[in-house]
C-alpha positions in Angstrom: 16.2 -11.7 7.8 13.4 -12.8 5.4 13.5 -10.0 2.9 17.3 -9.9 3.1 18.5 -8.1 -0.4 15.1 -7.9 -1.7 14.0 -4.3 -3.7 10.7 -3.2 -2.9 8.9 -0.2 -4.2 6.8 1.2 -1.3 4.4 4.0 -2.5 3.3 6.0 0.3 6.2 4.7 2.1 7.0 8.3 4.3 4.0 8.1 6.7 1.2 6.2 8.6 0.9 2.6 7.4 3.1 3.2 4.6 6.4 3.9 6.8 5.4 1.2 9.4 5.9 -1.3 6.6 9.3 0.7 4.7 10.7 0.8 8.8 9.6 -3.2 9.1 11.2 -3.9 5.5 14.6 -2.3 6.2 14.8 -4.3 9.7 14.3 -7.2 7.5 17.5 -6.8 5.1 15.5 -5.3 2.2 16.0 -2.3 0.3 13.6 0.3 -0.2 12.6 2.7 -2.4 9.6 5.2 -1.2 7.4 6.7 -3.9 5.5 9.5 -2.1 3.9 12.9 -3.1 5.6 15.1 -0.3 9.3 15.4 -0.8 9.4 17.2 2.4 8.5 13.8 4.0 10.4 11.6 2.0 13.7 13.6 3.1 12.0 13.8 7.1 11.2 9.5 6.6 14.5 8.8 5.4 16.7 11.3 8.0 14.9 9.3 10.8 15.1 5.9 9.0 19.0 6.5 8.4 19.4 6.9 12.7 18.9 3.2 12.2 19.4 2.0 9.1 22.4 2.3 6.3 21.2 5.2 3.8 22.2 3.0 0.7 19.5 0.8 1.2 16.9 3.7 1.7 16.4 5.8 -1.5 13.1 8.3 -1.9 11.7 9.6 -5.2 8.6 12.4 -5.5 5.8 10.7 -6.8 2.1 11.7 -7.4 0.1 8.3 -8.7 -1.9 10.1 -10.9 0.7 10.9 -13.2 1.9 8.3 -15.4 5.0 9.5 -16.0 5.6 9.9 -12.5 5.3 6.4 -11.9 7.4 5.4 -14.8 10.6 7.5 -13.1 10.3 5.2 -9.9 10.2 2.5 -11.8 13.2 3.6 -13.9 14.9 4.9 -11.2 14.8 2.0 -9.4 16.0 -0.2 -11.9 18.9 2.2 -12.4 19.3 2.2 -8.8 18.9 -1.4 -7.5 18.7 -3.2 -11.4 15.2 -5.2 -10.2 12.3 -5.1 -8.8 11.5 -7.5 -6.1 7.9 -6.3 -4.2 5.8 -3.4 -5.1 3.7 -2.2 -2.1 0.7 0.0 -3.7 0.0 1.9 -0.6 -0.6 5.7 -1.9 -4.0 6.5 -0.6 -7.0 8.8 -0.2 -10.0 8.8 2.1 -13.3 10.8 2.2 -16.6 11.0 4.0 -19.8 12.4 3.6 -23.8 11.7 2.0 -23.4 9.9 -1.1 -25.8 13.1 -2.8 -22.8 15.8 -1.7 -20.2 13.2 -3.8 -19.0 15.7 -7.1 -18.1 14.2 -10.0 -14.6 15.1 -9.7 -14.9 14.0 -6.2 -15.5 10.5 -7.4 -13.2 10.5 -10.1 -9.9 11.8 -7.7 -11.0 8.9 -5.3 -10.4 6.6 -8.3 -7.3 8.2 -10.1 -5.0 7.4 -6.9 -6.5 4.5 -4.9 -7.6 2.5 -8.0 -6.4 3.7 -11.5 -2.5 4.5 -9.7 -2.8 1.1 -8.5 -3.2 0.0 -11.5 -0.5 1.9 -13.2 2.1 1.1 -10.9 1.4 -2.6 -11.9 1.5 -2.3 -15.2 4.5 -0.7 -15.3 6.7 -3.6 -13.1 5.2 -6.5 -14.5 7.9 -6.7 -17.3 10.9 -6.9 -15.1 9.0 -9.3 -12.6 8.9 -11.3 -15.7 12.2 -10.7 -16.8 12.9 -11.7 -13.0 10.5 -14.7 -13.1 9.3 -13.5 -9.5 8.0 -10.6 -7.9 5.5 -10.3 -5.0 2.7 -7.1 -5.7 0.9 -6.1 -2.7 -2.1 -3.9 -2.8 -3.0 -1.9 0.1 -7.0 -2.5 -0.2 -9.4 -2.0 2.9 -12.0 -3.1 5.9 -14.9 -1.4 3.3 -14.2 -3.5 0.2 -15.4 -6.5 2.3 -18.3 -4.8 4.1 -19.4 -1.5 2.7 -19.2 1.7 4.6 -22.0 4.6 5.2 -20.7 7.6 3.6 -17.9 6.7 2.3 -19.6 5.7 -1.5 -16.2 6.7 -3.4 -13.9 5.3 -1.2 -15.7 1.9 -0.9 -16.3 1.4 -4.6 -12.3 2.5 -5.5 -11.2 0.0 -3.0 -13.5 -2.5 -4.2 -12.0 -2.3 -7.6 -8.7 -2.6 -5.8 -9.7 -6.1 -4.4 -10.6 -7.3 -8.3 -7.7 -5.8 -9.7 -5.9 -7.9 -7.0 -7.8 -11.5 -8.2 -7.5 -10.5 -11.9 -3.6 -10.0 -11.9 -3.2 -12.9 -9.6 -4.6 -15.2 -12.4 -2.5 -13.7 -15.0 0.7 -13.9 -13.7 1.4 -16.5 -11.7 2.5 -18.4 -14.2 5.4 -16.3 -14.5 6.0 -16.7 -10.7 4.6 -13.3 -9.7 2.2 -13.3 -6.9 -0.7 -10.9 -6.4 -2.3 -10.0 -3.2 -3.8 -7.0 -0.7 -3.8 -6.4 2.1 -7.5 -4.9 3.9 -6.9 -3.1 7.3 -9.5 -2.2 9.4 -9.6 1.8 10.8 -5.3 2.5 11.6 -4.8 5.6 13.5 -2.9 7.6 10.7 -2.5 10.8 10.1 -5.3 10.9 7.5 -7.9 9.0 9.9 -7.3 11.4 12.6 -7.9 14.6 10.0 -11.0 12.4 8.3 -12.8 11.7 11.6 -13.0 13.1 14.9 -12.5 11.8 18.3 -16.6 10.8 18.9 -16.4 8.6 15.6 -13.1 6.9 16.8 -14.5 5.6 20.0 -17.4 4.7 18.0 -14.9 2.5 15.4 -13.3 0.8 18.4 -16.7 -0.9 19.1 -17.0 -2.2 15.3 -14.3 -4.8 15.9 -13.8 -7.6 18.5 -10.2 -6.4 19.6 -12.0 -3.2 20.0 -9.4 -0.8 19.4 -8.3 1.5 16.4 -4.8 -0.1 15.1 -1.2 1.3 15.1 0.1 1.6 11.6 3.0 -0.7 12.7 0.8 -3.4 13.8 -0.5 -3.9 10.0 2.9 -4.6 8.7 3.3 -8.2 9.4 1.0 -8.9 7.0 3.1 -7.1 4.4 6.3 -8.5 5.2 5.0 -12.1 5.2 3.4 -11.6 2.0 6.3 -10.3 0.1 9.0 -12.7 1.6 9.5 -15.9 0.4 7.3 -17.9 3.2 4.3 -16.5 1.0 5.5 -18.6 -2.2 1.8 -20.1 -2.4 -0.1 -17.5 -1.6 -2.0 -15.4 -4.3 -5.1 -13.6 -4.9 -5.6 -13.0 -1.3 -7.2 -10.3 0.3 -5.5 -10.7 3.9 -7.9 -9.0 6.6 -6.1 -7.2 9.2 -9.1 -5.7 10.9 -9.3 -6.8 14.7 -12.0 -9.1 13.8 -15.8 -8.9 13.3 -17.6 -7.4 15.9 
């Protein structure tokens, strides 16, 4: 198993991409903690998870990312739970679309408060066990659009933009306490939120932007985040891993 033992933090961890990677972590021997906004689907996540897997290794706490003392709780929670902090997936996530002159301020600044600024948060808040630790592997959940640019999606672009420097900025300050820092950019995933944010006409048009042509399955993105929080990833930081199906 290569996360065998290992504590990870997944936020967004009941649905779309975020369960593909809590379902790949627990098959790998780790033990998860999901950090999501819906208790509903944390306790729905976790009944289905538990068919599988053993229930002490599977523990959920509410969490909205733009509260900081919501993300303090998992944090504390988890060390009370588990006593470290191994990974931290940031995975919580919002999309939008439309002309860049409909965008509202507050539009803009709830883009930023949970794909960038909980990002953020959540990182500042583990780094002192990882360094207490003298390891820890953070993986941001960044996106296709922070390498590319997207029409009508101005918000979403720029916060996930800001996710990608956030991800090169941390990764030069702590590796030398042995904590890695990386993200993790998938192209369009057919989740829950993509199938409510665009309709069946702009997914046929989104298979023909990549050379696999074809909109991913959430679990076919988690490789990338079990490789990058296990130990085969010891030398890899500050990387923005692309799991887009290609350029067109």
């Amino acid at each position: 198993m290569r996360l065998k033992d290992k504590v990870a933090i997944i936020t967004g961890g009941s649905t779309g991409i975020g369960y593909a990677i809590t379902e790949a972590y627990l098959r790998e021997g780790a033990k998860v903690v999901i950090a999501s906004y819906d208790k509903k689907e944390i306790d729905d996540a976790i009944d289905t998870l538990c068919e599988e897997y053993d229930r002490k290794n599977i523990f959920g706490v509410t969490c909205n990312v733009k509260n900081t003392s919501d993300i303090k709780e998992v944090v504390q929670k988890t060390i009370e739970k588990y006593n470290r902090i191994d990974i931290l997936i940031n995975n919580a996530g919002i999309t939008n679309s439309g002309p860049t002159e409909n965008v509202t301020d507050e539009d803009f600044e709830n883009m930023f408060e949970v794909n960038t600024f909980g990002v953020f948060k959540f990182i500042r808040e583990v780094i002192p066990y990882m360094k207490k630790q003298g390891q820890g592997s953070i993986i941001n959940t960044s996106s296709m659009v922070a390498n590319d640019g997207s029409r009508m999606q101005t918000a979403y672009t720029a916060s996930k933009y800001a996710v990608n420097g956030i991800t090169k900025a941390c990764a030069k300050e702590l590796g030398a306490y042995g904590i890695r820092v990386n993200a993790v950019a998938p192209g369009a995933v057919l989740t829950n939120m993509v199938k409510k944010a665009t309709t069946e006409e702009m997914r046929q048009m989104l298979c023909k932007t990549c050379a696999l042509g074809k909109i991913a399955e959430p679990k076919e993105l988690a490789g990338a985040y079990v490789y990058l929080g296990s130990d085969e990833a010891s030398y890899t930081t500050g990387s923005i891993v692309r799991v887009d199906g290609g350029p067109f």
